[in-house]
Backbone as a printed PyTorch tensor [residue, N CA C, xyz], in Angstrom:
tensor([[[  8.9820,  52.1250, -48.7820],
         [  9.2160,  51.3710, -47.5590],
         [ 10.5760,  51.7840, -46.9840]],

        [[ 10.3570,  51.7900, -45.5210],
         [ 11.8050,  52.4080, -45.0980],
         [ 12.7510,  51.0720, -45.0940]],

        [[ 14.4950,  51.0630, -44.7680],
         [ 14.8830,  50.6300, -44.9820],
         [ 15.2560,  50.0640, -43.6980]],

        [[ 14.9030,  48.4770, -43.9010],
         [ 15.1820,  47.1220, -43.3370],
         [ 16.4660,  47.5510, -42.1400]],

        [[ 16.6910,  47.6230, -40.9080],
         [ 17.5750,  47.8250, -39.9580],
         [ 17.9540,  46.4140, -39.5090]],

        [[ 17.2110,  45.5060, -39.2660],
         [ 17.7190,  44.0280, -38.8160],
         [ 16.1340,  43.2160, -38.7770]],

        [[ 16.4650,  41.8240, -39.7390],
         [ 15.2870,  41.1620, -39.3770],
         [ 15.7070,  40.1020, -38.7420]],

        [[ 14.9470,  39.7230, -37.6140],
         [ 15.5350,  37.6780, -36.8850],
         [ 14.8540,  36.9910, -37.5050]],

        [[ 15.4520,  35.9690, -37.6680],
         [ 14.6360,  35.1610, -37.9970],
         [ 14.7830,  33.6010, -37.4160]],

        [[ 13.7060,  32.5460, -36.9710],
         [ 13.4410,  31.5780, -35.9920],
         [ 12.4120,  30.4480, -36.4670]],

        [[ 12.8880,  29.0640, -36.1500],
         [ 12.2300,  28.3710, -36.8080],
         [ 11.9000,  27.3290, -35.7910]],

        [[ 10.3920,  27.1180, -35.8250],
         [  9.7370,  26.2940, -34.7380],
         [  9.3010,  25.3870, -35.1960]],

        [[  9.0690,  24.0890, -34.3970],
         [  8.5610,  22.8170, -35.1590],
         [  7.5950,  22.4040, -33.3830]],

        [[  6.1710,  22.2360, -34.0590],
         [  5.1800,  21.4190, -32.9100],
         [  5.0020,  22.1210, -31.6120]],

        [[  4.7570,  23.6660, -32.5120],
         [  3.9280,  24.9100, -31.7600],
         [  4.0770,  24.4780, -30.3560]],

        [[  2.8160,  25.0250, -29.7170],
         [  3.6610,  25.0120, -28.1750],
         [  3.8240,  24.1370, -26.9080]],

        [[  4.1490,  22.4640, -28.0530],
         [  4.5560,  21.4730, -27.5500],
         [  5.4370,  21.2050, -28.2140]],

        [[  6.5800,  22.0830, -28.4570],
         [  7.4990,  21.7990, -29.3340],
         [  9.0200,  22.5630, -29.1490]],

        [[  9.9410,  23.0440, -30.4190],
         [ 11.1780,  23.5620, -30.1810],
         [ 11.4580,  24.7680, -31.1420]],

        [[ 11.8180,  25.9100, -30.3170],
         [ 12.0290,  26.8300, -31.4630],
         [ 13.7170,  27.0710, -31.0300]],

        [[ 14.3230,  27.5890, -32.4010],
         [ 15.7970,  27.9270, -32.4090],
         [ 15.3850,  29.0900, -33.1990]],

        [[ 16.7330,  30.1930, -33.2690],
         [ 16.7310,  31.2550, -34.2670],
         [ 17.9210,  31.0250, -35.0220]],

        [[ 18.1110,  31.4270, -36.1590],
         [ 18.7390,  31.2300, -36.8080],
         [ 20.3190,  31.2190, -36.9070]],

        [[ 20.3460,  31.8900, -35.9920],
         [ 22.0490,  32.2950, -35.3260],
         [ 21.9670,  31.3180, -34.7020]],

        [[ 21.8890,  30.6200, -34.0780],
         [ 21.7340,  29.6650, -33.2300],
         [ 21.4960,  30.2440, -31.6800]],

        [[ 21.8690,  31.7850, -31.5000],
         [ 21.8080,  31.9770, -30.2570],
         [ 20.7520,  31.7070, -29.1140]],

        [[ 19.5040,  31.5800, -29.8000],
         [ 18.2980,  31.2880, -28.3750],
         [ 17.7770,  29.6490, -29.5140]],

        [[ 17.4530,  28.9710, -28.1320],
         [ 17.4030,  27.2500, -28.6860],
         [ 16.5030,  27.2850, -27.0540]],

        [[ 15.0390,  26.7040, -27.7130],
         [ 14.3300,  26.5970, -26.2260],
         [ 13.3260,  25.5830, -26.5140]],

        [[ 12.9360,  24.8890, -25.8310],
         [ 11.9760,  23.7930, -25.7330],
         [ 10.7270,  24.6540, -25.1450]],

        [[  9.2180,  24.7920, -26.2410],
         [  8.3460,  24.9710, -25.8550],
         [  7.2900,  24.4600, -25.3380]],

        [[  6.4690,  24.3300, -23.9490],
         [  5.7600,  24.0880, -23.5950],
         [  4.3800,  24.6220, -23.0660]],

        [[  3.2530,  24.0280, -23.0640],
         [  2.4290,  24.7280, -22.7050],
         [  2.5510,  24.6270, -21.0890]],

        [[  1.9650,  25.8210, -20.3490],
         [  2.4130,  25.8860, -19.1240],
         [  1.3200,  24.6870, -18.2680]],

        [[  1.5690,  24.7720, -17.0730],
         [  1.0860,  23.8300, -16.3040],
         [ -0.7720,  24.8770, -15.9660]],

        [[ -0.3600,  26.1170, -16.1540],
         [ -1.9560,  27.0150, -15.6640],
         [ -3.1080,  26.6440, -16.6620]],

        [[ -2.6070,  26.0290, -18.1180],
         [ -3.1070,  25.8990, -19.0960],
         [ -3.3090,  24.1740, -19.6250]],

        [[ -3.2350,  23.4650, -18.0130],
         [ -3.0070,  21.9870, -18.3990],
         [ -2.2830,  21.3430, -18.9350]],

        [[ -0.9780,  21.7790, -19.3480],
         [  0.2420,  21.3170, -19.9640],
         [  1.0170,  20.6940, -18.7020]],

        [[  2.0710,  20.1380, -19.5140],
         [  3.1290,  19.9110, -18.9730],
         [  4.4200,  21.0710, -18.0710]],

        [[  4.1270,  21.9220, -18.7220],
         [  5.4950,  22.7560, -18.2620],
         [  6.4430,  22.4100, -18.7960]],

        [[  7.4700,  22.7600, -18.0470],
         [  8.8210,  22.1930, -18.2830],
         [  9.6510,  22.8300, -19.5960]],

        [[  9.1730,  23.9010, -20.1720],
         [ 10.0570,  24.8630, -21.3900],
         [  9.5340,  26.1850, -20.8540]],

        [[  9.3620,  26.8090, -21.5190],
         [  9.0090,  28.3710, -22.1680],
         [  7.9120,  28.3940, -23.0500]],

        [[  7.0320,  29.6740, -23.3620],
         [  6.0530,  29.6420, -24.0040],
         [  5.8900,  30.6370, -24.6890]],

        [[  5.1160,  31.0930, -25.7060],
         [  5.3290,  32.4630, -26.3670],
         [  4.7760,  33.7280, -25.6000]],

        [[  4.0180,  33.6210, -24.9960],
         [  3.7330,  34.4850, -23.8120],
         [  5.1700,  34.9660, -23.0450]],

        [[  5.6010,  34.0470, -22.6540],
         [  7.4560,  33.9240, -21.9430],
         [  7.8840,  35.5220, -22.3820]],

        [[  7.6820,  34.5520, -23.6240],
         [  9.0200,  35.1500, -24.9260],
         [  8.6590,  36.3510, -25.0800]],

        [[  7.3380,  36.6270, -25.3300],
         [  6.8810,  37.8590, -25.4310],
         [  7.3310,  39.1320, -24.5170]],

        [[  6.8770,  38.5430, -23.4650],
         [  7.1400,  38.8310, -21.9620],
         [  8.6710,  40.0120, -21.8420]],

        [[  9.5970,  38.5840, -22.5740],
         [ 10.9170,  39.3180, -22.1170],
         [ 11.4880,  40.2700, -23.3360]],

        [[ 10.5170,  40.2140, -24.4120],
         [ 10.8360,  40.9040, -25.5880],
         [ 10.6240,  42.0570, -25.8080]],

        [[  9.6600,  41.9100, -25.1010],
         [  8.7400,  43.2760, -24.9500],
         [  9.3630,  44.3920, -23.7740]],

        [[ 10.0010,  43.6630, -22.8360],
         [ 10.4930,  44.3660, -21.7040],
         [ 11.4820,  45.3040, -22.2390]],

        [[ 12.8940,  44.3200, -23.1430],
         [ 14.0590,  44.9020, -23.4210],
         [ 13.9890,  45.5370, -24.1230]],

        [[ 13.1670,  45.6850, -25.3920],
         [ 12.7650,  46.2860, -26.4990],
         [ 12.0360,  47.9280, -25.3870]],

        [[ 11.4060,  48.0480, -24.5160],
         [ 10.7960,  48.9710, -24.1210],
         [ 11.7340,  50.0730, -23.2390]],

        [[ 12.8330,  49.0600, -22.8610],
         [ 14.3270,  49.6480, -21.8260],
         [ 14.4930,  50.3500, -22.7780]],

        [[ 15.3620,  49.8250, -23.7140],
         [ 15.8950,  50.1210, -25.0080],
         [ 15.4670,  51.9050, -25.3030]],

        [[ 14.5980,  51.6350, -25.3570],
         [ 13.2510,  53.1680, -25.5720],
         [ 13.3640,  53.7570, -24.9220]],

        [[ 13.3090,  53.5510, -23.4750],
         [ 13.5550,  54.6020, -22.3980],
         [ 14.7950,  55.1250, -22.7540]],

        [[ 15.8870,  54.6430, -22.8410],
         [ 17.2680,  54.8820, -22.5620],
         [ 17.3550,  56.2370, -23.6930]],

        [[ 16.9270,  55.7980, -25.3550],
         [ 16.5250,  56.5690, -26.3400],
         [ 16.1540,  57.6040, -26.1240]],

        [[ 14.7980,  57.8700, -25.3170],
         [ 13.9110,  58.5540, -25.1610],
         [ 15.2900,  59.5530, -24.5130]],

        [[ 15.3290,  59.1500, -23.3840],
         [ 16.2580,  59.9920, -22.2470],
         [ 17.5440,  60.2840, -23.0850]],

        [[ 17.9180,  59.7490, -23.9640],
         [ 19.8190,  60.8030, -24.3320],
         [ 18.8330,  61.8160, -25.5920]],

        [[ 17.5260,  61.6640, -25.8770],
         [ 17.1530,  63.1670, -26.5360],
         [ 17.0750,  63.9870, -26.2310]],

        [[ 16.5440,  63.7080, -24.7020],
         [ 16.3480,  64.5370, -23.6660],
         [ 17.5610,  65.2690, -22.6270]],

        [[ 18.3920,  64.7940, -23.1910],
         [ 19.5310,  64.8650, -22.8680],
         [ 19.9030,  64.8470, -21.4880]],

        [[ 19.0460,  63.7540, -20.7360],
         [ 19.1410,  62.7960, -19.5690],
         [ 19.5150,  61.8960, -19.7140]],

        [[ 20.0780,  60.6000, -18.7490],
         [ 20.6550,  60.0230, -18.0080],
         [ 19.4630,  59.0190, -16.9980]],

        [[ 19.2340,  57.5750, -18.0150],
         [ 17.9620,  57.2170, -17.4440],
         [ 18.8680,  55.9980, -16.6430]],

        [[ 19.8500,  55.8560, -16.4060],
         [ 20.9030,  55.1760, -15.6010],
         [ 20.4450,  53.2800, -15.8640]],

        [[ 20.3550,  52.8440, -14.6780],
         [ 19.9620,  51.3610, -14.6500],
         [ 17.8200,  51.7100, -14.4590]],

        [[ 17.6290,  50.4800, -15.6360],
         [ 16.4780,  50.6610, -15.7520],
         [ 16.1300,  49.1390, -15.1430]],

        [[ 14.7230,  49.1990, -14.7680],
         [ 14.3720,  47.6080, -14.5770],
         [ 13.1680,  47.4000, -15.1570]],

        [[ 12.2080,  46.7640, -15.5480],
         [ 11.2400,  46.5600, -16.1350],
         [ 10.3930,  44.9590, -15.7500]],

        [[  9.3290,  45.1650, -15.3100],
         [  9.0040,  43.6520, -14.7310],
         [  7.7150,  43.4010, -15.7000]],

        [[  7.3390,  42.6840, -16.3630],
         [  6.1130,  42.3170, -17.2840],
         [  5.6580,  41.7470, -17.1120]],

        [[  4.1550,  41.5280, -17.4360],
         [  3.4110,  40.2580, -17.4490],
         [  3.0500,  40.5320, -18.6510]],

        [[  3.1160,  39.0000, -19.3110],
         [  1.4970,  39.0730, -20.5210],
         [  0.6100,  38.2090, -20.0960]],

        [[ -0.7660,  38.2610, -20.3180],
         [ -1.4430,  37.3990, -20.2500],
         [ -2.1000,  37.1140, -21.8340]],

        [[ -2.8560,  35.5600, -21.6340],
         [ -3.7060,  35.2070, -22.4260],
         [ -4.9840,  35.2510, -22.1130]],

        [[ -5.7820,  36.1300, -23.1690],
         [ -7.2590,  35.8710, -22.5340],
         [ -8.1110,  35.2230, -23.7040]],

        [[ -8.9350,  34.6070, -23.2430],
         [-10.2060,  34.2160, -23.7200],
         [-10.9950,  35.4350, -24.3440]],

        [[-11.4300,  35.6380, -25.8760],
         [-11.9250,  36.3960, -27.0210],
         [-13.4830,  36.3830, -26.5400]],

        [[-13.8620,  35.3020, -26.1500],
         [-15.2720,  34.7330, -25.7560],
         [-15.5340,  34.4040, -27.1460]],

        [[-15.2430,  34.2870, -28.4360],
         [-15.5200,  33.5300, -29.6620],
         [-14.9550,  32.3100, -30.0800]],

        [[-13.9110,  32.2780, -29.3250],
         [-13.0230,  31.0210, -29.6100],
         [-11.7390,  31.3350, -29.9470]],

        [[-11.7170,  32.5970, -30.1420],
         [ -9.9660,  33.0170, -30.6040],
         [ -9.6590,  33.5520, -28.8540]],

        [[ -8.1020,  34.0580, -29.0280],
         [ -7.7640,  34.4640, -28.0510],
         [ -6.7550,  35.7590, -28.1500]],

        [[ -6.2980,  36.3650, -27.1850],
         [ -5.8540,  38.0390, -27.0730],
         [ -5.0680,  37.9100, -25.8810]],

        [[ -4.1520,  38.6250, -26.3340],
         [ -3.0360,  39.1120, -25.4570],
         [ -3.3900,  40.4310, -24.3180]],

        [[ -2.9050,  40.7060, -23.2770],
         [ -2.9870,  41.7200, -22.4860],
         [ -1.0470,  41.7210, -21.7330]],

        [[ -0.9290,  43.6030, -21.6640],
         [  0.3040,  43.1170, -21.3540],
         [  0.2740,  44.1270, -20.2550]],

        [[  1.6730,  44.1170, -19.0640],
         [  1.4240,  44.9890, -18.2580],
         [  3.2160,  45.6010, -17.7320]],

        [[  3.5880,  46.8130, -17.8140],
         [  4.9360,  46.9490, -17.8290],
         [  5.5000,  47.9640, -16.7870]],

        [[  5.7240,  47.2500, -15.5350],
         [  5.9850,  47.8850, -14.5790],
         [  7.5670,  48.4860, -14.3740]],

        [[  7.6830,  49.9710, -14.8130],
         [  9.0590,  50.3140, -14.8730],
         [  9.5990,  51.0860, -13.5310]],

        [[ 11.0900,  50.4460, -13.4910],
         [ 11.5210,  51.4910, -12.1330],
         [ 12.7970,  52.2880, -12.9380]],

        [[ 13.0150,  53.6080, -12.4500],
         [ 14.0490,  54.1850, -13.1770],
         [ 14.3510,  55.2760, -11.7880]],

        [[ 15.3530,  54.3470, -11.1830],
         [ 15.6640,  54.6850,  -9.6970],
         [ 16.6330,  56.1550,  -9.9250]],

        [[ 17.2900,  56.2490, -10.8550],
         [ 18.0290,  57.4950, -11.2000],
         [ 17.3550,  58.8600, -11.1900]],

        [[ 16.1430,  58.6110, -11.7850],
         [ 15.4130,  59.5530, -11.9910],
         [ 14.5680,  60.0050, -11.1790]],

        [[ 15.1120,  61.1520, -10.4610],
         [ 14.3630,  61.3490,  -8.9800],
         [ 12.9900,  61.8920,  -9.0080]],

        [[ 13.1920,  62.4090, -10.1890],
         [ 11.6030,  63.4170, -10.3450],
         [ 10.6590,  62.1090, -11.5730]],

        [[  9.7860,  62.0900, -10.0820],
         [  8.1980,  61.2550, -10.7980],
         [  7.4730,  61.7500, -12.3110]],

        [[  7.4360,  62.7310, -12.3100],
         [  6.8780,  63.4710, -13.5490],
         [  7.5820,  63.5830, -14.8280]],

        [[  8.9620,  63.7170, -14.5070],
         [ 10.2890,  63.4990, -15.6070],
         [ 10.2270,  61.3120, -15.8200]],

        [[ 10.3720,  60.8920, -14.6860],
         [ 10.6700,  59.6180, -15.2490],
         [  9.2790,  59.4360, -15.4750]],

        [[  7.9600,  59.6880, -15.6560],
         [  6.9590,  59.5270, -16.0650],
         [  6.7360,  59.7190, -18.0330]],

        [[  6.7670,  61.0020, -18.4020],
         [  7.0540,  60.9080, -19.6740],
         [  8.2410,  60.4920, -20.2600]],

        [[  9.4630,  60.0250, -19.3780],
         [ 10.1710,  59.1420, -20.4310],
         [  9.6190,  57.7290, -20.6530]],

        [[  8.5160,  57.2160, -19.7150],
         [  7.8770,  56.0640, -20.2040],
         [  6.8260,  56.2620, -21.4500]],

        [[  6.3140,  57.4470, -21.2420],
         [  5.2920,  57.7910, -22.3150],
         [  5.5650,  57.9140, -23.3260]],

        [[  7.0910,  58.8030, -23.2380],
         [  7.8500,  58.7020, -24.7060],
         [  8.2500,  57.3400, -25.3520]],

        [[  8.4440,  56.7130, -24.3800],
         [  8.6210,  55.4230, -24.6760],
         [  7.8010,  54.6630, -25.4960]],

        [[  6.7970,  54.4650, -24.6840],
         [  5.7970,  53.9390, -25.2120],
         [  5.2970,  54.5520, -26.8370]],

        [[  5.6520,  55.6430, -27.1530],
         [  5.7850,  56.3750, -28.5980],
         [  6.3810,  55.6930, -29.5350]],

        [[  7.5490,  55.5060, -29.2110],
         [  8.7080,  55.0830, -30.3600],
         [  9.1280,  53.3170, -30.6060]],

        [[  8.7720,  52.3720, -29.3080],
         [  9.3560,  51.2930, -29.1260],
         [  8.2940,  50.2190, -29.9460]],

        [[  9.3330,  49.8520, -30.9710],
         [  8.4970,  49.2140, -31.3850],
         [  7.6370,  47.5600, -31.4440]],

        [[  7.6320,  47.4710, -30.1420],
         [  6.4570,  46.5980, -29.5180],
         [  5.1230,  47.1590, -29.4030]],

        [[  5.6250,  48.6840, -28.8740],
         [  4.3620,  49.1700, -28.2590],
         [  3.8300,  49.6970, -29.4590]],

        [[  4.2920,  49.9310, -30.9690],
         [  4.0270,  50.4140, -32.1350],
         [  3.2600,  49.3490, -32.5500]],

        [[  3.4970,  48.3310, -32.6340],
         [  3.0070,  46.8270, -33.1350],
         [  2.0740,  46.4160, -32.5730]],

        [[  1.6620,  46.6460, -31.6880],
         [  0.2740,  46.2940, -30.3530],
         [ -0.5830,  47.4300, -29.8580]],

        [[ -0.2300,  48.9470, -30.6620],
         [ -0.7570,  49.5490, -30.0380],
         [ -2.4040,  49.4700, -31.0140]],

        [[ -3.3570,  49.9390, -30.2830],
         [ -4.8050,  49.6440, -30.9920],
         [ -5.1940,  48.2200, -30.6970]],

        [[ -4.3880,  46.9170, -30.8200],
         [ -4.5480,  45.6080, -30.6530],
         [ -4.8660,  44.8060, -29.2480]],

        [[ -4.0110,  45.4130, -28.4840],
         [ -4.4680,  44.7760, -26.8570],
         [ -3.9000,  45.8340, -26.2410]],

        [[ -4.3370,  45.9220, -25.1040],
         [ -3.9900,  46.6620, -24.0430],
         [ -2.9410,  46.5420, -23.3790]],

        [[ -2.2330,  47.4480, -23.1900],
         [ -1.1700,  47.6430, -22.9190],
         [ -0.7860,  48.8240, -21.3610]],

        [[ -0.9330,  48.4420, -20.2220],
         [ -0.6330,  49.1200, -18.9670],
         [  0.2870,  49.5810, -18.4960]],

        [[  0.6400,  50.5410, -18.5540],
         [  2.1430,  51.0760, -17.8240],
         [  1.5920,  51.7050, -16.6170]],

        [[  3.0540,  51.0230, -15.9150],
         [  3.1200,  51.5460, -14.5410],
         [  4.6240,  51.6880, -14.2360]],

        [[  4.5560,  53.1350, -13.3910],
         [  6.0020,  53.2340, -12.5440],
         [  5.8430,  53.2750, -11.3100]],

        [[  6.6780,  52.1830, -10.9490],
         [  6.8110,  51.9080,  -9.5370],
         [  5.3500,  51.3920,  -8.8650]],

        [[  4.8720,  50.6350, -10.0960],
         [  3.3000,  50.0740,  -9.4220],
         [  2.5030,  50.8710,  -9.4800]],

        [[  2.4590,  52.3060, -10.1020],
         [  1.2920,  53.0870, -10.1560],
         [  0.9330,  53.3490, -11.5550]],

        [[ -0.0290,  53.1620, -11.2880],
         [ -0.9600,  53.7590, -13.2560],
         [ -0.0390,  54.6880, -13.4060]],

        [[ -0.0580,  54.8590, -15.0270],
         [  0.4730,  56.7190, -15.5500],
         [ -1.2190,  56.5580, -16.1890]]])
């Protein structure tokens, strides 16, 4: 087994009508189910969380990707959705969608495989890949 780089760790009480903290104390959030899903609202949800985890974790990658390349992927932005879908069995599945802009990078085809590379190494997209679908887009267009 390779060797352990950083694990978080976070402790939730009354799932997603409830409160998760991490252990550092740094993120402390009141979870709710959203209002699309007949809840209340009024917190964050793991979808949220996902959402923004998945984004920074995928920057992160680009940026990687690009000093191998020995480019300069400058200010990145990344806009996500996840959704929840219905399994049609009773379980349920994630879908995610990761719209990147990498305004530095003038050439479409260059900032194109640094998303692809991306999508290689980051490990969200390592952890989900085979599992749900996963859409990249730059600048709103399929790759």
């Amino acid at each position: 087994m390779a060797k352990i780089l950083y694990t978080a760790h976070a402790h939730v009480t009354g799932g997603r009508d409830g409160h998760g903290r991490t252990a550092d104390g740094q993120l402390e959030v009141d979870l709710r189910v959203p209002n699309e899903m007949g809840g209340a609202g009024g917190g964050t949800n793991p979808e949220e969380l996902f959402a923004v985890g998945y984004a920074a974790c995928f920057e992160s990658a680009i940026a990687g990707v690009a000093r191998r390349r020995q480019l300069e992927a400058g200010e990145v932005t990344i806009d996500s959705a996840v959704s929840l879908l219905p399994t049609g069995d009773g379980g349920f599945k994630l879908a995610v969608t990761l719209d990147v802009s990498i305004p530095s990078v003038t050439d479409q085809d260059v900032a194109a495989e640094l998303v692809r590379g991306a999508h290689q190494v980051c490990p969200y997209s390592n952890a989900t890949r085979g599992n749900i679908d996963v859409e990249l887009l730059l600048g709103g267009h399929s790759l």
